[in-house]
C-alpha positions in Angstrom: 4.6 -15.1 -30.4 5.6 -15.3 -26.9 5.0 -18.4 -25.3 5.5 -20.4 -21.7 6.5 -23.8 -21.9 4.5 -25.6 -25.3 1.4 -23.1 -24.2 1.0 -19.5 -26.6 0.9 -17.0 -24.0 -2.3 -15.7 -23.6 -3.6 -12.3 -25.4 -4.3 -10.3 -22.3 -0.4 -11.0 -20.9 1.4 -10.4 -24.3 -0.5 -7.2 -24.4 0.4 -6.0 -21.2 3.9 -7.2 -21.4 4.1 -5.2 -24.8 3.0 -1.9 -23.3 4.8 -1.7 -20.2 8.1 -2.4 -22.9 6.8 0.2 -25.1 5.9 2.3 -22.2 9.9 2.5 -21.5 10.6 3.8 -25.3 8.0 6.5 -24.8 9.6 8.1 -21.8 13.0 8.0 -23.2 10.7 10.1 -26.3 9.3 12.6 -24.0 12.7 13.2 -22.1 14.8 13.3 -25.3 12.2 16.0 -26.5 12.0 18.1 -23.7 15.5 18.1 -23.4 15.8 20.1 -26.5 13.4 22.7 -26.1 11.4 22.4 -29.0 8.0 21.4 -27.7 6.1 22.0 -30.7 2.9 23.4 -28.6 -0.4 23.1 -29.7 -3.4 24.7 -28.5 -6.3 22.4 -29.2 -9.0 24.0 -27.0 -8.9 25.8 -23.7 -6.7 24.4 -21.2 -5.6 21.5 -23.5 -2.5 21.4 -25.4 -0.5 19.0 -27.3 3.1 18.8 -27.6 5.8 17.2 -30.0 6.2 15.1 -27.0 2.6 13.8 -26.5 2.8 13.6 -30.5 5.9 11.2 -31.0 5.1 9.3 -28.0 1.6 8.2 -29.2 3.3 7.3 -32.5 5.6 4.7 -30.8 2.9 3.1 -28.3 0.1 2.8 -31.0 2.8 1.5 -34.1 4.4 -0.7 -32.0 1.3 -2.3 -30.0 -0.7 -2.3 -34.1 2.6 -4.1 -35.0 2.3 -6.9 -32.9 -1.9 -7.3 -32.5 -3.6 -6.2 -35.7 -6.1 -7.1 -34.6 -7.0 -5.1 -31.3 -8.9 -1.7 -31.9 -6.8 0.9 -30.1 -7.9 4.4 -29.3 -5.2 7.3 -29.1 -5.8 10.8 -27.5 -3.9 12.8 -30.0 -5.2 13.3 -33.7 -2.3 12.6 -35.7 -1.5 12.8 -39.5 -1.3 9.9 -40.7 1.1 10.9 -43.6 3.9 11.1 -41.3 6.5 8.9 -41.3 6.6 6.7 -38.1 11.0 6.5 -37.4 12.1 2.7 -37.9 13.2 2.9 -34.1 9.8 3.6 -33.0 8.9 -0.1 -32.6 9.8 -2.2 -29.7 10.1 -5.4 -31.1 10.5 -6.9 -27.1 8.1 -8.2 -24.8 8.5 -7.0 -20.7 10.0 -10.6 -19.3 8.3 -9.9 -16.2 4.7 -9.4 -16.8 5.5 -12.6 -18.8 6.9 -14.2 -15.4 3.4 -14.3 -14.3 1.1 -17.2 -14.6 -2.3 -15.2 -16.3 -5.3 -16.0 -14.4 -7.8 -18.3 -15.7 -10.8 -15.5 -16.2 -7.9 -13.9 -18.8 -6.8 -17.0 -21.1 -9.2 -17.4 -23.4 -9.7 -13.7 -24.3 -9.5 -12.5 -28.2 -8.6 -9.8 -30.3 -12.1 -8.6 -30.5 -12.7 -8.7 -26.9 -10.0 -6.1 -25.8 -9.7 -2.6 -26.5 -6.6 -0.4 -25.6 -7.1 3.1 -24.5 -3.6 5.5 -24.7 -2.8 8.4 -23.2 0.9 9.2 -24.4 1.5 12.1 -22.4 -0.9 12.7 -19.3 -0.6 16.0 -18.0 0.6 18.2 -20.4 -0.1 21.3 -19.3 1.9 20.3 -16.2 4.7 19.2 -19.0 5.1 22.6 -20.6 5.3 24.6 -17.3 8.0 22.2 -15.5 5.6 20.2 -13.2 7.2 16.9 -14.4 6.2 14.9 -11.3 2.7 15.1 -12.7 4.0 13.5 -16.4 2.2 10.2 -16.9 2.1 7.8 -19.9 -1.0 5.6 -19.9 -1.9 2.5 -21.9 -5.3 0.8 -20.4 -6.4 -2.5 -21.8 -10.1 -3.0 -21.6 -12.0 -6.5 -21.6 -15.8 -6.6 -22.7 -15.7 -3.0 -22.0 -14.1 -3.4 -18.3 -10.5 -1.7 -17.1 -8.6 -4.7 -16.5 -5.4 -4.3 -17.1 -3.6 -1.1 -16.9 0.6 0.3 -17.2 1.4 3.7 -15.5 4.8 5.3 -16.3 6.4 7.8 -15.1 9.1 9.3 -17.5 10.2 11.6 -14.6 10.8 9.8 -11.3 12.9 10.6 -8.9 13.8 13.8 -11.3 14.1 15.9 -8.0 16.7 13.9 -6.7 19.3 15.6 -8.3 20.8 14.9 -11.9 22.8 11.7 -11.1 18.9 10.3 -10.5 17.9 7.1 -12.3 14.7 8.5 -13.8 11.5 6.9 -14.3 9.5 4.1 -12.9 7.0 1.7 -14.5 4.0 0.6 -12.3 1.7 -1.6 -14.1 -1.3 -4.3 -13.0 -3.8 -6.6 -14.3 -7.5 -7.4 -12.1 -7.4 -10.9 -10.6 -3.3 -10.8 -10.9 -2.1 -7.6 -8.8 0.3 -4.8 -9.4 3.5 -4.1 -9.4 6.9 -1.5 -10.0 5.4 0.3 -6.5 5.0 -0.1 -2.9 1.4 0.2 -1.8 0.6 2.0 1.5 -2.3 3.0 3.2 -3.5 6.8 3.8 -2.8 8.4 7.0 -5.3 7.0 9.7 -7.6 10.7 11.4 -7.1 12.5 7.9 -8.5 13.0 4.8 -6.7 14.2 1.9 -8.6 14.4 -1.2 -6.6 15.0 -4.6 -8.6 16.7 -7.6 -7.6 19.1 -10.5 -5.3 21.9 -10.5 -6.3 24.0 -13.2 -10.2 22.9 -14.3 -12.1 23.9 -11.1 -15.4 25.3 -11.3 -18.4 25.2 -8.3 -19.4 21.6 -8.9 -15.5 20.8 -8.8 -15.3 22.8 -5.7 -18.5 21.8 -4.2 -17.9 18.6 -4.8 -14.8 17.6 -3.1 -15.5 20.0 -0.1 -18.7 18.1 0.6 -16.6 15.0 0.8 -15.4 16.3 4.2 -11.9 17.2 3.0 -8.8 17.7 6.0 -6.9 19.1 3.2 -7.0 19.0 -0.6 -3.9 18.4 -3.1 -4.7 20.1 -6.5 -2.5 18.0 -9.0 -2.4 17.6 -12.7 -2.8 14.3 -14.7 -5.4 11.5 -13.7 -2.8 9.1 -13.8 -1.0 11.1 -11.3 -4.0 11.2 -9.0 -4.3 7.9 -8.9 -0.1 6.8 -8.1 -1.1 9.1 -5.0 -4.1 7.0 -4.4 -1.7 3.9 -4.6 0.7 5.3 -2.6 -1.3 5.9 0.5 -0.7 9.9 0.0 -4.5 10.7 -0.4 -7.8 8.8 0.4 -9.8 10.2 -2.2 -9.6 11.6 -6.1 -12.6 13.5 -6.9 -13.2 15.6 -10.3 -16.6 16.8 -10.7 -16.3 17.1 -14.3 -16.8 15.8 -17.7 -13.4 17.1 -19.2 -11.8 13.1 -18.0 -11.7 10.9 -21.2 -11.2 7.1 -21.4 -7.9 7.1 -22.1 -7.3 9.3 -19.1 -8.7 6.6 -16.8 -8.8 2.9 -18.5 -5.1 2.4 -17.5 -5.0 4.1 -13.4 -8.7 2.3 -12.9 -7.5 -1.1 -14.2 -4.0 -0.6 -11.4 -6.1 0.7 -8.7 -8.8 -2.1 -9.1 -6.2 -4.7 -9.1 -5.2 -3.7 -5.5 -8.8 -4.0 -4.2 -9.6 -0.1 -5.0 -12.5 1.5 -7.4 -12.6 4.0 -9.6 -16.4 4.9 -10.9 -18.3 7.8 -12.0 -19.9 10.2 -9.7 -22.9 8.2 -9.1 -21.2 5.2 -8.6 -21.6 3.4 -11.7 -18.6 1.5 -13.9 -17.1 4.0 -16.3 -17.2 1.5 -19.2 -14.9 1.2 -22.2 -16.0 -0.8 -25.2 -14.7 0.5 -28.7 -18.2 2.5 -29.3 -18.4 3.9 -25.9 -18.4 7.7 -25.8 -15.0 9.4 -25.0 -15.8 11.8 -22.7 -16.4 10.3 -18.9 -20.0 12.2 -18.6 -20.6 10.9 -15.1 -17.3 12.3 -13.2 -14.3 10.5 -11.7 -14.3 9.0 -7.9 -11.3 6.8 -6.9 -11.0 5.2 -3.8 -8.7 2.8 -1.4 -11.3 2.5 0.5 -14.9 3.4 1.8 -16.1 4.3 -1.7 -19.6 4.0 -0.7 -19.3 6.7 1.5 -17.6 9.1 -0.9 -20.7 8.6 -3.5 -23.2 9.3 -1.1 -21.5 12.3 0.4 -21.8 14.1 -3.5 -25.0 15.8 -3.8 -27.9 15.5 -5.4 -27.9 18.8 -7.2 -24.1 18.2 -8.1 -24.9 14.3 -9.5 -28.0 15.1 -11.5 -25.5 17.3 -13.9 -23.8 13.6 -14.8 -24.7 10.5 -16.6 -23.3 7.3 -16.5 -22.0 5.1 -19.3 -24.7 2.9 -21.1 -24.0 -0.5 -21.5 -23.3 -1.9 -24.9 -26.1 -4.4 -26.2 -22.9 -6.9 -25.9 -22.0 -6.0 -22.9 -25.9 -6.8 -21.8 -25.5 -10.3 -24.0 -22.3 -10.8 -21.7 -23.4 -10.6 -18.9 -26.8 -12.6 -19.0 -24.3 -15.3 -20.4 -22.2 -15.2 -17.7 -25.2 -15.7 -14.9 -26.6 -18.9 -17.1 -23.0 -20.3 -16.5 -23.1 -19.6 -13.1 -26.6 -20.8 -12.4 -25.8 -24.0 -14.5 -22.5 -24.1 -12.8 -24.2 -24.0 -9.6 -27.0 -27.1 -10.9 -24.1 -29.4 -11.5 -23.3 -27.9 -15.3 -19.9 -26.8 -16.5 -18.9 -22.8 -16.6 -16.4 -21.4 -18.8 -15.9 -17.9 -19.6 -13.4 -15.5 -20.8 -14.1 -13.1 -17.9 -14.2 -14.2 -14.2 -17.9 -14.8 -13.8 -18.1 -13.9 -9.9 -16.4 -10.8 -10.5 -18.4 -9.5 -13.6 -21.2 -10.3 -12.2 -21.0 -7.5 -9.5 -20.6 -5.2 -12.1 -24.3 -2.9 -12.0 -25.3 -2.4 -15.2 -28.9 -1.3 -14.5 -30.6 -1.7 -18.2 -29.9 -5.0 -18.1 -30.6 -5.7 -14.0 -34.1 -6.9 -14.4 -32.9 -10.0 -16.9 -30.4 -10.6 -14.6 -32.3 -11.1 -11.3 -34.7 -13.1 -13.4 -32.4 -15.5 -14.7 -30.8 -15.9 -11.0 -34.0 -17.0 -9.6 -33.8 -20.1 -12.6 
């Protein structure tokens, strides 16, 4: 187990330092692959494929992350068979020494194995994979915490691939909420624009509608979600709208945990968390908005007709448990009473999780 000084490490760091090292194997997967040619396509519905790639990379993040924590439910987009031999090789037995550099934040140390839940996307946009767009080629691997994005590792097997073939390829951007991210320089949009990044190749009218009604100076039709969002990071757009239920969990866990940590959101269409507990449906019914900023104003410009075609995530009853505890602690905290919590109480508490709203106020008024 790692460890600083005569402490364990915490759960939450160990995790994240696992998966950005595994995150590294993964790429050097999905490069090896392509460079051979044998893709191994797979046409598991309209506009959705799976590759060798996505296929041997899922094996290697999942193995190696079940290898070390047993005990944390993780959630994989590919269906694989289990018969398959996983190659010895596979499993990074090393933890990142940097994410382990960090001093985990208080909210995070006492967080167990039933607590977290890690959502993986081993090859995010593949379409853009087969057809040479590798610029848009993310790995994802989102840790959840009582259902929240918290921690989150973007790479990007093909980084700097344009800059000719002497290029060190690949770059690893990875953050955790409360802590910050890193493996990228963050920059704001241009000031008098805004550029508004959705989907390249699943438009419809409420895709199109919706991202024109944001006021749009010019749109950037990408592939992957986690691509969307380094642009968000990087100051290249101000917005990522995708009026659409095709987004999954493991598509967003990762990219919402990074943007959060740097003081962005990343909700449904209506606003609302986009939750990911282990019984949470897979499919993000309610949309994707990201924003750096002013995400108010991007909810309110979608709308009506467009937001009553979504839903939002329903708590889980233990997410509802949760956060009643959490506003006892701070209420007794408040009285003079101790507070301890595995989640940041301030923080969770702004969460709006509307079923459970009326308890809340209630108990605030105690």
């Amino acid at each position: 187990m790692a460890s600083t000084g005569a402490f364990p490490t915490p759960l939450v760091m160990r995790l994240l330092a696992a998966s950005v090292s595994v995150s590294y194997k993964a790429g050097n997967i999905i490069r090896d692959i392509l460079k051979t040619g044998e893709l191994g396509i797979i046409e598991k519905g309209r506009n959705d494929l799976q590759t060798e790639a996505d296929r041997a990379a899922q094996r290697c993040i999942v193995a190696t992350l079940h290898k070390h924590f047993p005990k944390v439910a993780i959630f994989g987009e590919e269906s694989l068979d289990p018969a398959i031999r996983i190659p010895e090789d596979y499993i990074v037995k090393d933890f990142d020494p940097e994410v382990l550099s960090h001093p985990c934040p208080t909210g995070y140390k006492d967080v167990t194995d039933d607590q977290v839940v890690v959502w993986v996307d081993p090859l995010d946009g593949t379409a853009e994979f087969t057809q040479g767009l590798l610029d848009h080629v993310t790995v994802l691997i989102g840790v959840a915490v009582n259902g929240e994005a918290k921690g989150g590792v973007i790479y990007q097997p093909y980084y700097n691939y344009q800059e000719g073939p002497d290029a060190t390829l690949g770059r690893c951007i990875w953050g955790l909420v409360g802590l910050g991210a890193f493996g990228f320089q963050p920059q704001n949009p241009p000031v008098g624009k805004n550029l508004i990044t959705t989907t390249r190749s699943h438009s419809d009218w409420m895709v199109t509608e919706a991202v024109n009604s944001c006021e749009p100076t010019d749109i950037i039709r990408v592939g992957g979600a986690g691509h969307k969002v380094v642009l968000l990071l990087e100051g290249k757009v101000h917005a990522y709208v995708f009026a659409s239920k095709g987004c999954k969990k493991w598509d967003t866990c990762a990219p919402e945990a990074v943007l959060h940590a740097i003081g962005g959101h990343l909700t449904d269409l209506l606003g609302k968390p986009i939750l990911y507990y282990a019984n949470v449906q897979r499919t993000n019914s309610g949309g994707v908005l990201a924003t750096l900023h002013n995400h108010q104003w991007y909810v309110d410009k979608i709308p009506a007709e467009i937001k009553v075609n979504f839903i939002s995530d329903v708590p889980s009853d233990g997410m509802i448990d949760k956060k009643k505890q959490l506003v006892e602690q701070i209420v007794c905290y408040h009285c003079g009473g101790d507070a301890g919590s595995s989640v940041d109480p301030p923080e969770f508490n702004q969460v709006d999780y509307s079923d459970a709203s009326a308890d809340v106020s209630e108990l605030s008024k105690k």
